[in-house]
N, C-alpha and C positions, 0 to 999 in steps of 0.2 A: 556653685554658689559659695561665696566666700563670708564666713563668719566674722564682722568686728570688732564683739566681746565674746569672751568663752560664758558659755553660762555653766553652774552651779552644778557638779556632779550629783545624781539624786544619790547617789552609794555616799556612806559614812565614812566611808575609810576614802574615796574617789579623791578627794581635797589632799588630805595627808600626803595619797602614794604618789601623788602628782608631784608636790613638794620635794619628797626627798628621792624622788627618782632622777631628780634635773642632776643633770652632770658634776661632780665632785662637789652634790649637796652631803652625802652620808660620809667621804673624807672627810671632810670639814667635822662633820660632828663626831665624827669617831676619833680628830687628831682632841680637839677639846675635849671629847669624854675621858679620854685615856691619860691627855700631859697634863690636864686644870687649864685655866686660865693662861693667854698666851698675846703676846702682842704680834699685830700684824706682821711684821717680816721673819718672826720667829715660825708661825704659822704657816705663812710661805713655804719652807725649808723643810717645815716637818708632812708636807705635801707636793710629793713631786711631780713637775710636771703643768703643775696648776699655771695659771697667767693671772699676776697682779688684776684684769678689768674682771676675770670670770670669780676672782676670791671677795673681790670687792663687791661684786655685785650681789653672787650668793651670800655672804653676808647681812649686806640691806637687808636682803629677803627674808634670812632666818632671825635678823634681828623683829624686824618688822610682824612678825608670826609668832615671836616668844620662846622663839628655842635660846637663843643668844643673846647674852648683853654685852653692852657696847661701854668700857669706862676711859671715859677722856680727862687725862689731866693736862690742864695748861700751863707744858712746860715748854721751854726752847731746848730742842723740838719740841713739839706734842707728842705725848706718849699715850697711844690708846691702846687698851686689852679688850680682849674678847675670852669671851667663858660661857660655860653652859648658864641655863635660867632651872630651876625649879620643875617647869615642864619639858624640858629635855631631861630631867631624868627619869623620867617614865620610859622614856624611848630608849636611854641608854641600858636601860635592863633587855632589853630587847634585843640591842646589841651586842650585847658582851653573849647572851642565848646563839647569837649568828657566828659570833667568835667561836664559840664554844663547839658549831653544829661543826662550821669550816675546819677546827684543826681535825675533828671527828674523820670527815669524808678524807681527808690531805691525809691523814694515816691510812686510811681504806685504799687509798689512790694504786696503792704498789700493787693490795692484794686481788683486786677488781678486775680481768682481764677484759680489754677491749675498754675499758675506761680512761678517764681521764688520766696524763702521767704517761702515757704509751705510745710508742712512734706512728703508731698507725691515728690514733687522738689528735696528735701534732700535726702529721696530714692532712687529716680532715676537715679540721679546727681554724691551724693557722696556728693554735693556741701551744705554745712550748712551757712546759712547766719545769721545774727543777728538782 
């Protein structure tokens, strides 16, 4: 049976993780939380990998939800910035907490055997670390 509208997570948080799980939605806020404010093609760059339709789109999206604002000024060209909102900084503390867990474990990585970081990890994984 195929669904036409998604309906409404009854979980609190269901809406959120939905949100910033979509594919290079937490890039995105992690390049603005960390550089400030930043115009499109700068943003681009400072996210490798991304495609112009997928930055534009997750954009909409975070602007449309209030993590992001959008300032357009009418010049030739048009020069628009994107930056965090007031409500992404609640999120960004949460962040900079995941920064903080991640360099934690990336230290741990060497002393861990059979963890992440090891030839045998990179075998299994796929995943090759540095």
């Amino acid at each position: 049976m195929r669904r036409s509208a998604r309906t409404p997570s009854p979980c609190a948080i269901g809406g959120l993780l939905e949100l910033l799980t979509r594919p290079w939605t937490l890039h995105i806020l992690w390049a603005l939380s960390t550089n400030g404010p930043m115009r499109f093609g700068v943003l681009k760059r400072n996210i490798d990998g991304i495609s112009s339709r997928v930055l534009t789109e997750r954009l909409r999206t975070l602007e449309d939800k209030g993590f992001v604002f959008r300032h357009y000024e009418p010049t030739i060209p048009p020069a628009v910035t994107y930056g965090i909102t007031e409500r992404m900084k609640d999120i960004e503390k949460v962040l900079h907490q995941l920064e903080g867990l991640a360099r934690k474990w990336q230290g741990e990585g060497a002393k861990v055997g059979g963890g992440q970081g090891t030839v045998a990890h990179s075998r299994r994984t796929g995943i090759h670390t540095q």
